[in-house]
C-alpha positions as CSV (number, residue, x, y, z in Angstrom):
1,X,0.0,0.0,0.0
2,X,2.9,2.1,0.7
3,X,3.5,2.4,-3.1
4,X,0.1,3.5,-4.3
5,X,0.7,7.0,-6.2
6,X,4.7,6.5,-6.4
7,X,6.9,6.0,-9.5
8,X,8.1,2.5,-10.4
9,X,11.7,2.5,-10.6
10,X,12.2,-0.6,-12.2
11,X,10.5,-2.6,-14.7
12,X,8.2,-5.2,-13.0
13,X,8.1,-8.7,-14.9
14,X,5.8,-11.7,-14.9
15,X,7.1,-14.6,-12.8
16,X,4.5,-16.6,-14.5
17,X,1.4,-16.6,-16.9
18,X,-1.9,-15.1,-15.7
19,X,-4.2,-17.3,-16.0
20,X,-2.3,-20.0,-14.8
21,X,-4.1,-22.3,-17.1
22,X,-7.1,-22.2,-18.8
23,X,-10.1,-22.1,-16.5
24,X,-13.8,-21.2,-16.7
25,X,-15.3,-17.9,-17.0
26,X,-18.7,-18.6,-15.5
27,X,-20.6,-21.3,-13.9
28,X,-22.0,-23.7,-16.0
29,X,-20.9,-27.1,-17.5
30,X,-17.8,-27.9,-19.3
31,X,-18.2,-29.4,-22.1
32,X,-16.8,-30.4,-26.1
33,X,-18.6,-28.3,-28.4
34,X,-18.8,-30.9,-30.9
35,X,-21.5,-32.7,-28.5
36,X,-23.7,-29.9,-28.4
37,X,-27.0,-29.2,-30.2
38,X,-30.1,-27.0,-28.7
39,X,-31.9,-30.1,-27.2
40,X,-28.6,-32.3,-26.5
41,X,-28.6,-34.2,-23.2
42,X,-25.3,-34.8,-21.7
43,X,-24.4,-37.0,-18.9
44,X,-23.1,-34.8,-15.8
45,X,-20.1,-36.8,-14.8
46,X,-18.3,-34.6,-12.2
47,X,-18.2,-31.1,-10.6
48,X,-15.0,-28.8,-10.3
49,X,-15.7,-26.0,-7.5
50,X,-13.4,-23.1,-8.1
51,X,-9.8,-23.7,-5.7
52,X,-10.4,-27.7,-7.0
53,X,-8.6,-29.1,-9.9
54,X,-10.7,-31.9,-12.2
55,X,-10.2,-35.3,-11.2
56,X,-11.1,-36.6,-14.8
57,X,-11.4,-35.7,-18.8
58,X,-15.1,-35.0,-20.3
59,X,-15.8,-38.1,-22.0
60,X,-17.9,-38.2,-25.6
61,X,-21.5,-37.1,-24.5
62,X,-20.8,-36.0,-21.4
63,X,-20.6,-32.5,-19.3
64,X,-18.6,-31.9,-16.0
65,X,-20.1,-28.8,-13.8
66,X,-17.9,-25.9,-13.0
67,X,-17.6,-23.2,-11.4
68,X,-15.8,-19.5,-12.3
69,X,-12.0,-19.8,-12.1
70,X,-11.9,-23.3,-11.6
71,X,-9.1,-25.3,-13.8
72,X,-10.9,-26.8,-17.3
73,X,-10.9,-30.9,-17.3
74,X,-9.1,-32.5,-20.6
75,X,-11.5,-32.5,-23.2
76,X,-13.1,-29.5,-22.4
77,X,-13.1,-27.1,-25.6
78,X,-16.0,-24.8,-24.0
79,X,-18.3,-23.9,-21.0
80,X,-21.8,-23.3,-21.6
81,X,-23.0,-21.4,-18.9
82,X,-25.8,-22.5,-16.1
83,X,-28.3,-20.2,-17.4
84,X,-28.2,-21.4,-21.1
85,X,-29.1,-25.0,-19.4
86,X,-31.6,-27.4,-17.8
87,X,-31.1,-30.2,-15.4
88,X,-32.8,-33.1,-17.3
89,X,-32.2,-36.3,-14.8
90,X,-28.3,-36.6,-14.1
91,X,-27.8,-34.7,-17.2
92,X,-28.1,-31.4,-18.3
93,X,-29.8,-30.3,-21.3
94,X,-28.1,-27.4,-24.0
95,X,-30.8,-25.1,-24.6
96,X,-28.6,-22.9,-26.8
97,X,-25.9,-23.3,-29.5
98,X,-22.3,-23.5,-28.1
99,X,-18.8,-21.9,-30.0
100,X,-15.7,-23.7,-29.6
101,X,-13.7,-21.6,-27.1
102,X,-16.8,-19.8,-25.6
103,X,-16.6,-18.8,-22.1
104,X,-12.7,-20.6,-21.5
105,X,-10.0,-18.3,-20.1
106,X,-6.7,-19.4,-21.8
107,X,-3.4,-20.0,-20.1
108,X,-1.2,-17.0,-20.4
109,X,-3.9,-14.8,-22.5
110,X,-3.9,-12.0,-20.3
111,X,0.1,-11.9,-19.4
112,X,2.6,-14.3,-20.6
113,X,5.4,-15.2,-18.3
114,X,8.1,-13.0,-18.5
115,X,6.4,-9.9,-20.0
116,X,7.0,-6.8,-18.3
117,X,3.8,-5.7,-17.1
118,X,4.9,-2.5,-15.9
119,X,7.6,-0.5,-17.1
120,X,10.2,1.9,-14.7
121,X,7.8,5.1,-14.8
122,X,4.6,3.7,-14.1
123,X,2.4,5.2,-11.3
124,X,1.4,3.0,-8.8
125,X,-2.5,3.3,-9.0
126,X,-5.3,0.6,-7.9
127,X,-5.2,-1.6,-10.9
128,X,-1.0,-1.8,-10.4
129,X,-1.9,-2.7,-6.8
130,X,-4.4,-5.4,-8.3
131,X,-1.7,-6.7,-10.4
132,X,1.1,-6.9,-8.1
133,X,-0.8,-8.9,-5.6
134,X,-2.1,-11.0,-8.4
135,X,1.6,-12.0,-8.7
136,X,2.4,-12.3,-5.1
137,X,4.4,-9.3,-5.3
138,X,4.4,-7.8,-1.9
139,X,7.4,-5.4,-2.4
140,X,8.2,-2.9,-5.7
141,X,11.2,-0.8,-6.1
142,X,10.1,3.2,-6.3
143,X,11.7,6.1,-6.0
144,X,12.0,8.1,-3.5
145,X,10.1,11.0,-2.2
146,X,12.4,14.1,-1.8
147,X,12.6,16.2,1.5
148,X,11.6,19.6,0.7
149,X,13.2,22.0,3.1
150,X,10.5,25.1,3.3
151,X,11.5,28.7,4.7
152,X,9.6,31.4,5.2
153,X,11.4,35.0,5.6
154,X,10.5,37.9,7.3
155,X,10.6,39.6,10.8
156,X,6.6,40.8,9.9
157,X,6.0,36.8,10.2
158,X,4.1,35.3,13.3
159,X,3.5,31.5,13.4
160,X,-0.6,30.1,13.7
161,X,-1.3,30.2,17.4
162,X,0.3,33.2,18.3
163,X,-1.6,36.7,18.9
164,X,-2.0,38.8,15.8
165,X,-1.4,42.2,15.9
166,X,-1.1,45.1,13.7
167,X,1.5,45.2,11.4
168,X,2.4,41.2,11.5
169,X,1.6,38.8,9.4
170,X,0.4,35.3,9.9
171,X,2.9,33.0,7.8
172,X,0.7,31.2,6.4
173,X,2.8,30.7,3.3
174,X,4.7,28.1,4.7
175,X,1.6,25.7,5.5
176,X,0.1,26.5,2.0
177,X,3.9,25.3,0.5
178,X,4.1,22.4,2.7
179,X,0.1,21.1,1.7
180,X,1.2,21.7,-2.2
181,X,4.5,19.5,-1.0
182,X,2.7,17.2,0.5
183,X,0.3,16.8,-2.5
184,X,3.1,16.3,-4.8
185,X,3.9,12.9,-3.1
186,X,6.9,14.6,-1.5
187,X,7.7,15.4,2.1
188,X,7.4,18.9,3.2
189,X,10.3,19.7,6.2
190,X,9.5,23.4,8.2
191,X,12.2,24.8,8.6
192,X,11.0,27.9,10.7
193,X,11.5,31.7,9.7
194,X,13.9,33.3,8.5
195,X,14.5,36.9,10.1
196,X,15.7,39.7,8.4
197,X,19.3,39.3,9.2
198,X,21.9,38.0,7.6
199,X,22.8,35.5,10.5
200,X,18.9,34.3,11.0
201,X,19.4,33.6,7.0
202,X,22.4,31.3,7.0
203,X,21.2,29.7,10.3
204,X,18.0,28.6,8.1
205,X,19.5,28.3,5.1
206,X,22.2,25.5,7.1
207,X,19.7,23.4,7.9
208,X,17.7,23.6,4.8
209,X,20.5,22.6,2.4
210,X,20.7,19.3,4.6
211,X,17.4,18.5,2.3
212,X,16.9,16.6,-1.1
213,X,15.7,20.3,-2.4
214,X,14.8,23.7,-1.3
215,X,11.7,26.5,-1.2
216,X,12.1,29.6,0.3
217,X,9.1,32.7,0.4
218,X,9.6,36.0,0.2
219,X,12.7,38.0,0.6
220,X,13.7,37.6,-3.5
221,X,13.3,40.8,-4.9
222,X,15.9,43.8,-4.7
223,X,14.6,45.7,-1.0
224,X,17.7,46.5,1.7
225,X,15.9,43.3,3.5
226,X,15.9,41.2,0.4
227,X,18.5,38.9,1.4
228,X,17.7,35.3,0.2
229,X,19.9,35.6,-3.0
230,X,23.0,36.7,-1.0
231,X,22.9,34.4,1.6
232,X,22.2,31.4,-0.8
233,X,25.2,32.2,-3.0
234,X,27.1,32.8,0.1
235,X,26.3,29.2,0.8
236,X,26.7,27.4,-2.3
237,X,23.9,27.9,-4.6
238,X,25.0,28.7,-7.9
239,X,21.7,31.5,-9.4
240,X,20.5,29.8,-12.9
241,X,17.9,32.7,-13.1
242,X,16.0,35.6,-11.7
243,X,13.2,37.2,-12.4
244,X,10.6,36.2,-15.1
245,X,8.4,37.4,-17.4
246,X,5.1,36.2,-15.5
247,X,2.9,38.2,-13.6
248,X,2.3,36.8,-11.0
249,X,5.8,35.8,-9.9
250,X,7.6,37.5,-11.5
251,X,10.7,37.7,-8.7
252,X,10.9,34.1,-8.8
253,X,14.1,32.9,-8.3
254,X,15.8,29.4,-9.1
255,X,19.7,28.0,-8.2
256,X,21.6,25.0,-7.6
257,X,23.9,23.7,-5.0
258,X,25.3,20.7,-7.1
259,X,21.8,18.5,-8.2
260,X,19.9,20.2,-5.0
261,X,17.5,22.6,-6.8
262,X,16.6,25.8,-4.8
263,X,13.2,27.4,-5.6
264,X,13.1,31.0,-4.2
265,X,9.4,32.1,-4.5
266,X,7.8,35.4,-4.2
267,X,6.1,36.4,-0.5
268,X,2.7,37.3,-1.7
269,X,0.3,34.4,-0.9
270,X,-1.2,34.4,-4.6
271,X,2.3,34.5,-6.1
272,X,3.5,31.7,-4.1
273,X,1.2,29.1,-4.6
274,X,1.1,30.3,-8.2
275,X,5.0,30.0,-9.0
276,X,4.9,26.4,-7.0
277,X,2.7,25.1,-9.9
278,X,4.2,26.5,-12.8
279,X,7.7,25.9,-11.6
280,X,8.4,24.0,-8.7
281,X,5.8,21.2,-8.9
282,X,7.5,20.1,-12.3
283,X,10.8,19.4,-10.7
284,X,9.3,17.9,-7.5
285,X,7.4,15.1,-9.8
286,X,10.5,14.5,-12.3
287,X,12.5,14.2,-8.8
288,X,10.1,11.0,-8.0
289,X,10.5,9.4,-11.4
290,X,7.1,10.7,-13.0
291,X,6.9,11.1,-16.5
292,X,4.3,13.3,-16.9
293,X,5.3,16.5,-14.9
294,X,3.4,19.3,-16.6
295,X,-0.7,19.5,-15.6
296,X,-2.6,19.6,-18.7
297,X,-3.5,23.0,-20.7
298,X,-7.2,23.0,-22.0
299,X,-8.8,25.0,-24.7
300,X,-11.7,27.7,-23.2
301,X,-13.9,30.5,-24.0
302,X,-13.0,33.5,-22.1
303,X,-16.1,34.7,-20.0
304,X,-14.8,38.4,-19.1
305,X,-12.8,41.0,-20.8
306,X,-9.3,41.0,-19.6
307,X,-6.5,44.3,-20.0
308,X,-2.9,43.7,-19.4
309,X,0.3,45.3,-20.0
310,X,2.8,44.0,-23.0
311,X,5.8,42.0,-22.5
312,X,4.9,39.3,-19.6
313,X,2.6,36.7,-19.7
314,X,-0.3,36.9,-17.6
315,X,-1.8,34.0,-15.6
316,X,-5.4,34.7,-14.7
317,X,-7.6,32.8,-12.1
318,X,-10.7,31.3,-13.6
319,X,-13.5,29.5,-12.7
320,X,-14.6,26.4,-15.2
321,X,-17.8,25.3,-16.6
322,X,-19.3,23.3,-19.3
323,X,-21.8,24.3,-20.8
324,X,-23.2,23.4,-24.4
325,X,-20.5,21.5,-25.2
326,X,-17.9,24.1,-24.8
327,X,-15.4,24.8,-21.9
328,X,-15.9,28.7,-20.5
329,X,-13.7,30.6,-18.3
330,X,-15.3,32.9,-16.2
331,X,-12.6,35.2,-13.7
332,X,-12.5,33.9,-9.9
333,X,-12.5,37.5,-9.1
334,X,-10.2,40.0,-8.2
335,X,-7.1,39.5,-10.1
336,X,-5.0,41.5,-7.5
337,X,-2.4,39.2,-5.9
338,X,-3.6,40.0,-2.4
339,X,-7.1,38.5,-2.7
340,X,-6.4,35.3,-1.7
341,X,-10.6,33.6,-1.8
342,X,-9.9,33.7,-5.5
343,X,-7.6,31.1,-5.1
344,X,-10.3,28.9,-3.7
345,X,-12.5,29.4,-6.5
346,X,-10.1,28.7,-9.1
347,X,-10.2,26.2,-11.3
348,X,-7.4,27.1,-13.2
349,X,-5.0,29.7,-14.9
350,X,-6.0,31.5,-17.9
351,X,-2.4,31.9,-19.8
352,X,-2.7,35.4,-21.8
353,X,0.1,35.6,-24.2
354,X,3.2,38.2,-23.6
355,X,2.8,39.7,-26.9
356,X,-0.7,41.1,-26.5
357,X,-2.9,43.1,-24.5
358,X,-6.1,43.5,-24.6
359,X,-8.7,39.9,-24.3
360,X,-12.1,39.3,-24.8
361,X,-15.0,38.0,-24.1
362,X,-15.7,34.8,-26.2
363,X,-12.0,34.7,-27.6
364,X,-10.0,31.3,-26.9
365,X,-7.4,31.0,-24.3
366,X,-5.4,28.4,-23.0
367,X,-6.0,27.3,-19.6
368,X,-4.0,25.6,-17.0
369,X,-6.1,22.9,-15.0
370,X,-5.2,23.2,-11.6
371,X,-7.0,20.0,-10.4
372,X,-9.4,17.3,-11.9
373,X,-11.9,18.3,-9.9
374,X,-13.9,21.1,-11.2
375,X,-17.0,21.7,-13.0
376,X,-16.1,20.5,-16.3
377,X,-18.1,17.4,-16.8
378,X,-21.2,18.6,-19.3
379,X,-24.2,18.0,-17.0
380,X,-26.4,17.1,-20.4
């Protein structure tokens, strides 16, 4: 169970054929199909009860009763099930005509022994579970799930529990990092806040780089207190790029300390949870072996007019519906990155080009499906 939603990190072979040999796919007689006419009597000459194996061959005329799963006797070409039959006696009578092959499971049809029936990559889901134990598998190798060292920044930050007062904030970034961690199939580690000293900073910092990778919030941009980048080159981290040209997020920042990767995100709440989708969510799923590391981008009809400014791309939060057989976006609300409830009605990210400025109603946009879960199933 421990496996279900992790990466398989090495193919997974058949130690032998499933079915183990041809057995009977409902309960009913087994019989050979050259003996059987609508109207036929056969002599019932034995009874196979699934976890028995026959104890003899279905002789000329003749019909042996089985039940699902159970091992086919010699001689049996076919099962006709109990429903197309009538006890007649101590024989049964074929009340409908029978195919050769009809209603047998054949030895090694499903898998053959040897074939790999799931390759390094897969995703554990139910149906791999079912497999494996259908094999007697109780162990598969996966990969691991990183440590994600988290830290917050800020001497404005006071943790949940503590009293709130004017001109703190509650930092509630590093529980809304740690949940989109945790989601990820990774393994959030709270490192604690950061202070706006240099010290406070490499204290954190320290104990974060002991992790498999890093996130830090806030503190990325170019303010006197601004002192993530510093303090991360000081201790190691080599910058691969800063800033880019998405709002929001655009202070996003991204390093190395050998193959550690270091996510520096912005502080706002909006811009946080935004960048960790686009950018670190990617990395943390390639990390665990996953294949498939980039959520889908749907087609949709914008549902509101939207003005932006040229040269970054904009990512907009939108609600989802179907309706009529086409996908509408409709704006969560307030598109300022300090309104936070339009997070929890978004569906996804409306992506408006860099290279334009003005959108629409009715135009078609890409969208970025935050979660499988939304209102896009037509209700007609």
């Amino acid at each position: 169970m421990e496996s279900l939603g992790r990466v398989i990190a090495e193919d997974v072979s058949a130690p032998w054929e499933m079915p183990l040999c041809n057995n009977s796919a409902m309960d009913g007689y087994a019989v050979h199909a050259a003996d059987c006419q609508p109207g036929t009597v056969l002599k019932v000459t034995g009874y196979v009860p699934a976890g028995a194996l026959p104890t003899h061959a279905v002789e000329p005329g003749c019909a042996i009763k089985i039940m699902t799963g159970a091992p086919t006797p010699p001689g049996c070409d076919s099962v006709v099930p109990v429903e197309e039959t009538e006890e007649s006696g101590s024989g049964v009578r074929i009340q409908a005509p029978v195919k050769v092959g009809q209603h047998v499971r054949i030895a090694g049809e499903d898998v053959k022994c040897g074939e790999v029936i799931m390759p390094r990559g897969t995703v554990v889901r139910p149906p791999e579970i079912s497999m494996l134990a259908s094999f007697g598998k109780a162990t598969v190798p996966v990969y691991n799930r990183p440590r994600v060292a988290i830290v917050s920044t800020g001497d404005e930050l006071v943790e949940v529990g503590e009293p709130l007062v004017v001109g703190k904030v509650i930092n509630s970034n590093v529980w809304s990092i740690a949940a989109a961690v945790r989601q990820a199939g990774a393994i959030p580690v709270m490192i604690g806040v950061a202070r706006d000293n240099a010290d406070s900073h490499r204290e954190k910092f320290t104990e974060a780089l002991k992790a498999d990778a890093v996130i830090t919030s806030a503190g990325v941009s170019a303010g006197d207190r601004d002192l993530v980048r510093d303090i991360l080159a000081e201790s190691g981290v080599k910058q691969i790029f800063w800033h880019v040209d998405v709002k929001p997020g655009g202070p996003t920042a991204f390093g190395m300390k050998e193959a550690k990767p270091v996510f520096s995100l912005p502080g706002n709440p909006v811009s946080t949870m935004l960048t960790f989708e686009e950018f670190v969510l990617p990395a943390l799923l390639r990390m665990q072996g996953h294949q498939r590391v980039f959520k889908r981008f749907v087609p949709a009809l914008l549902m509101s007019d939207f003005r932006k400014k040229v040269g970054k791309i904009n990512f907009v939060r939108v609600r989802l519906e179907y309706r009529d057989g086409k996908l509408l976006a409709y704006s969560s609300g307030d598109q300022n990155t300090g309104v936070l409830k339009t997070m929890l009605r978004a569906d996804g990210f409306a992506m408006l080009p860099a290279d334009r400025s003005s959108f629409s109603v009715g135009e078609e946009v890409e969208v970025h499906v935050l979660s499988d879960q939304t209102n896009m199933i037509d209700p007609e």
